[in-house]
C-alpha positions as YAML, in Angstrom:
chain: A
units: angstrom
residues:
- id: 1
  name: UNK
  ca: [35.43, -7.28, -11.87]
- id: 2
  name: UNK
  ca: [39.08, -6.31, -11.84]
- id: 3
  name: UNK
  ca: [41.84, -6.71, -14.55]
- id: 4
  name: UNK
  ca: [44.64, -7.22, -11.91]
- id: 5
  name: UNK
  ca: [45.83, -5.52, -8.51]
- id: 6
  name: UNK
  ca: [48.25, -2.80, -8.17]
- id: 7
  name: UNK
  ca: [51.34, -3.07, -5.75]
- id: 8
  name: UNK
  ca: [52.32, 0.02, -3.63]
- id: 9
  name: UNK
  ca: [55.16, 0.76, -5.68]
- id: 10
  name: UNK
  ca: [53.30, 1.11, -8.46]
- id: 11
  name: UNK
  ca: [50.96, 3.96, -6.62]
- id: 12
  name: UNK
  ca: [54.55, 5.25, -5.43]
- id: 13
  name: UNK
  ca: [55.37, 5.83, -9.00]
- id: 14
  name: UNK
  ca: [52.07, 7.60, -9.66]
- id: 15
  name: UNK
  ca: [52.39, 9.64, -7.05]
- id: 16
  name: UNK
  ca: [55.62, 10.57, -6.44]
- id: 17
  name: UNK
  ca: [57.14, 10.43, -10.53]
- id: 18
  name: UNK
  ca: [61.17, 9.94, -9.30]
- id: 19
  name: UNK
  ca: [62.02, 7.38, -11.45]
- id: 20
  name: UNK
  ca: [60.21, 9.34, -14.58]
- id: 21
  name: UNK
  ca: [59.60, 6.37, -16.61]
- id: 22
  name: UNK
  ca: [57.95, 4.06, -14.07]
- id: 23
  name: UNK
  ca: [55.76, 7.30, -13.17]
- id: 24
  name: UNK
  ca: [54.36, 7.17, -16.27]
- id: 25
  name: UNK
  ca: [54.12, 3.99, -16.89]
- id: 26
  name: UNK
  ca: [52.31, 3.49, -13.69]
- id: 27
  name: UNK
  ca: [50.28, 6.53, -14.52]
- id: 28
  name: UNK
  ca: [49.06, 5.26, -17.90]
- id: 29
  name: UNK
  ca: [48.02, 2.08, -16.33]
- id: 30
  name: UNK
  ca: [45.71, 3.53, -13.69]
- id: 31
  name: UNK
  ca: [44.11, 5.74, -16.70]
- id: 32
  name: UNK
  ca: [43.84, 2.85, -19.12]
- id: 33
  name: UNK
  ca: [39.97, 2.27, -18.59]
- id: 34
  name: UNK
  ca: [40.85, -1.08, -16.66]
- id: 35
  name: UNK
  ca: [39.60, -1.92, -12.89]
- id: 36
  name: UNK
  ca: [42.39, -2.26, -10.54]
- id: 37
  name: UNK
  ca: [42.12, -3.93, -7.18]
- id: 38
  name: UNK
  ca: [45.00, -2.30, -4.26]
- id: 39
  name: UNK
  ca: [45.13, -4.23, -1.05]
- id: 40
  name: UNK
  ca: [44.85, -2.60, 2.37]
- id: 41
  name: UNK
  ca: [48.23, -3.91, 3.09]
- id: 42
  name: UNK
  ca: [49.66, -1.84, 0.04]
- id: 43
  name: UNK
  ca: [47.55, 1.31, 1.02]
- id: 44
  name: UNK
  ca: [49.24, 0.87, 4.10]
- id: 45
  name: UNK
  ca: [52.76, 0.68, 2.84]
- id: 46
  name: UNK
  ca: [51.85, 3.79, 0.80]
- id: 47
  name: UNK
  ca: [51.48, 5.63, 3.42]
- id: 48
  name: UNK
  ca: [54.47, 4.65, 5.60]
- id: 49
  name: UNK
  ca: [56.80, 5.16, 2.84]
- id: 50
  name: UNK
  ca: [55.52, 8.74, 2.03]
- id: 51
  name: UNK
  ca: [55.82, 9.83, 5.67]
- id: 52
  name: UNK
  ca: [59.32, 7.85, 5.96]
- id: 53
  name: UNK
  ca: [60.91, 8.21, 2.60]
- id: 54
  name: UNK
  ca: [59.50, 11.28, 1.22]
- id: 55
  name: UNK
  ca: [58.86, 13.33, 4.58]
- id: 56
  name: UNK
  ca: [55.09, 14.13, 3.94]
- id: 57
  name: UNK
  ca: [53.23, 14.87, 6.65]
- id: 58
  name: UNK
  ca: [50.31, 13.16, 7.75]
- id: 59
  name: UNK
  ca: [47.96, 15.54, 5.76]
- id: 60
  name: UNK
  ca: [49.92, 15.29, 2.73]
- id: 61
  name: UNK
  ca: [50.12, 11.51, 3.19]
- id: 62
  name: UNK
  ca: [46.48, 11.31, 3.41]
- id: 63
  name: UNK
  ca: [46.02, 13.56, 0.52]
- id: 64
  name: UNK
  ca: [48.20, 11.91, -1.64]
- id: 65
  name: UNK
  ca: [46.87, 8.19, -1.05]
- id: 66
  name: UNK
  ca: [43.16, 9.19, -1.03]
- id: 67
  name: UNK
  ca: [43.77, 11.19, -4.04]
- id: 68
  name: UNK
  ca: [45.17, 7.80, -6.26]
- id: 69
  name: UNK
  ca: [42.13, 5.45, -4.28]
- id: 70
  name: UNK
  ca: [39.79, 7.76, -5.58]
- id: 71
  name: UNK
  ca: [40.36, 7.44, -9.06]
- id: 72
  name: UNK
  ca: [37.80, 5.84, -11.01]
- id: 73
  name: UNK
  ca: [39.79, 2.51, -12.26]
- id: 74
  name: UNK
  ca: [40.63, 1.97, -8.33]
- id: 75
  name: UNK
  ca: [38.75, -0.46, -6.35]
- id: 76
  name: UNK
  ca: [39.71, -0.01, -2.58]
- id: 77
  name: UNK
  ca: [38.68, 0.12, 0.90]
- id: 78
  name: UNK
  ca: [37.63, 4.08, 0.24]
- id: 79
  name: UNK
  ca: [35.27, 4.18, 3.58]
- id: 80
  name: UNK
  ca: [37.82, 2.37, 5.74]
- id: 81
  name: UNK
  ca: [40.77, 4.47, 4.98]
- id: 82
  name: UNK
  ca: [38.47, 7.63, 5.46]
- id: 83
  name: UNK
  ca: [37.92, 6.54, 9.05]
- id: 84
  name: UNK
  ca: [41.51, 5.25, 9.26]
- id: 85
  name: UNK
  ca: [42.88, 8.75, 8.12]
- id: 86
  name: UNK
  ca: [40.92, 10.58, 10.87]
- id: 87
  name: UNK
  ca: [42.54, 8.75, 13.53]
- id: 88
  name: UNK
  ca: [45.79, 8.86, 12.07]
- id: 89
  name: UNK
  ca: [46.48, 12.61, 11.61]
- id: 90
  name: UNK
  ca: [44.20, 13.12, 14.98]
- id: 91
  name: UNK
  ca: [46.67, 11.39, 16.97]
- id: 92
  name: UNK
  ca: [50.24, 12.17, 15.93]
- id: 93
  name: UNK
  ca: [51.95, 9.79, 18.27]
- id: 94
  name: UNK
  ca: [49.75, 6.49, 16.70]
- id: 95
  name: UNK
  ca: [51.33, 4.54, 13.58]
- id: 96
  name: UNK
  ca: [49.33, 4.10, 10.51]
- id: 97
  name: UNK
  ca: [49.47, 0.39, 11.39]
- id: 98
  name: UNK
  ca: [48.07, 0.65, 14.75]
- id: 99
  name: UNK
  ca: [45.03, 3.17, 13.17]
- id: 100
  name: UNK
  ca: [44.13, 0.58, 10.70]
- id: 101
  name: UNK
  ca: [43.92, -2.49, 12.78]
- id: 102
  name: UNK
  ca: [41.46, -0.22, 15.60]
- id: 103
  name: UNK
  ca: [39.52, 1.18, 12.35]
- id: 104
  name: UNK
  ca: [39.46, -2.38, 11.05]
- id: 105
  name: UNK
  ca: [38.47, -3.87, 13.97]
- id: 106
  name: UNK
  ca: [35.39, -1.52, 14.49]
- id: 107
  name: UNK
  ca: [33.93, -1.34, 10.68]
- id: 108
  name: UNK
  ca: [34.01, -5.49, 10.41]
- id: 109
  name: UNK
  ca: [32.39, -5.66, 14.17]
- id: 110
  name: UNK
  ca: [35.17, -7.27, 15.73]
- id: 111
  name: UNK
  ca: [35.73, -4.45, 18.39]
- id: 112
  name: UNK
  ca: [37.55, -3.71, 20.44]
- id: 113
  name: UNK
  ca: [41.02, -4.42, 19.32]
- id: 114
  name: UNK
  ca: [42.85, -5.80, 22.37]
- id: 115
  name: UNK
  ca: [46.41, -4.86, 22.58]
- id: 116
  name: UNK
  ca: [49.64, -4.26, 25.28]
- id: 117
  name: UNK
  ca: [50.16, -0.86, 23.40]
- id: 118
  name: UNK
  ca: [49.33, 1.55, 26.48]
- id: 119
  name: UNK
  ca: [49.64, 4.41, 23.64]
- id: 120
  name: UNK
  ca: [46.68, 2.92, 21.40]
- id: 121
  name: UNK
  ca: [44.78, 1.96, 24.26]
- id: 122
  name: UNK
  ca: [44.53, 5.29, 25.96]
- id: 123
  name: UNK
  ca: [44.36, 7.02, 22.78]
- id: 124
  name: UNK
  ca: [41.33, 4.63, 20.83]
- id: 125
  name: UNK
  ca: [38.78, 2.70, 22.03]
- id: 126
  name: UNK
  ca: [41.20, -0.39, 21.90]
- id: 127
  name: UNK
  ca: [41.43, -2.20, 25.27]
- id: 128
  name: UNK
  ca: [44.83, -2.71, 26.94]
- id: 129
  name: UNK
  ca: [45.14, -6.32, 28.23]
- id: 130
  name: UNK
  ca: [46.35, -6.95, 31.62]
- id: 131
  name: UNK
  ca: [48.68, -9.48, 32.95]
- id: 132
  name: UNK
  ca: [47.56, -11.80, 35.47]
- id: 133
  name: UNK
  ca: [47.27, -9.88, 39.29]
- id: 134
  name: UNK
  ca: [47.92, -6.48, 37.75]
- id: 135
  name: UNK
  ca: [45.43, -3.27, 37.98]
- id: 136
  name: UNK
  ca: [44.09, -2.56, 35.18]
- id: 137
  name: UNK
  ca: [44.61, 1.13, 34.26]
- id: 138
  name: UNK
  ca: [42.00, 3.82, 33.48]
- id: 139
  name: UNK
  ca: [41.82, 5.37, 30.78]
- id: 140
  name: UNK
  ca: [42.37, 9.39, 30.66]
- id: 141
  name: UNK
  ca: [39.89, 11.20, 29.40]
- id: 142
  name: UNK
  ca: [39.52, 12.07, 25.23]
...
């Protein structure tokens, strides 16, 4: 059972403590012996503001968010953004976004993802649709 969900910004706060009082606050609420639910979609916006705003790398990003989801009043998709942080600092040129939804797609068996992203298709096993009367392309070798 969870007391409530937590938005990214409050994980922000946690994590990053620039606006002192929020980090606290925010850090006081994840300690308070309550359950907290945080949404893939705010995991997600964790990460891209970390990398964007706050110029972590892709190993600190992961750090940082799988450090907060593993606290014990966190309830989150732990396994999913284990697999989802593989891919992502494996493959520098692929978007957090674009590692979740191939991730996704394979954990709730609704693989592959199908996608025009050449990128994510010859990086992942997500399958590049074709227009109508064009060859499809091979994929290159992993």
């Amino acid at each position: 059972m969870s007391d409530g969900s937590l938005d990214a910004n409050v994980l922000l706060r946690a994590l990053i403590d620039d606006i002192p009082d929020q980090g606290r606050a925010a850090r006081d609420l994840i300690r308070a012996g309550s359950q907290w639910f945080v949404d893939d979609v705010a995991v997600i916006e964790v990460v891209f503001v970390l990398g964007r705003a706050y110029g972590l790398d892709r190993s600190q990003q992961r750090e940082a968010t799988m450090g907060v989801l593993r606290q014990p009043s966190i309830s989150a998709s732990l396994d999913l953004f284990e697999d989802v942080f593989d891919l992502y600092v494996g493959h520098p040129k692929l978007s957090i976004q674009d590692c979740y939804l191939v991730v996704a797609a394979g954990q709730r068996r609704r693989a592959p993802l199908h996608t025009f992203d050449r990128k994510l298709a010859n990086q992942t096993d997500a399958v590049l649709v074709t227009l109508p009367g064009s060859p499809p392309k091979p994929k290159p070798a992993r």
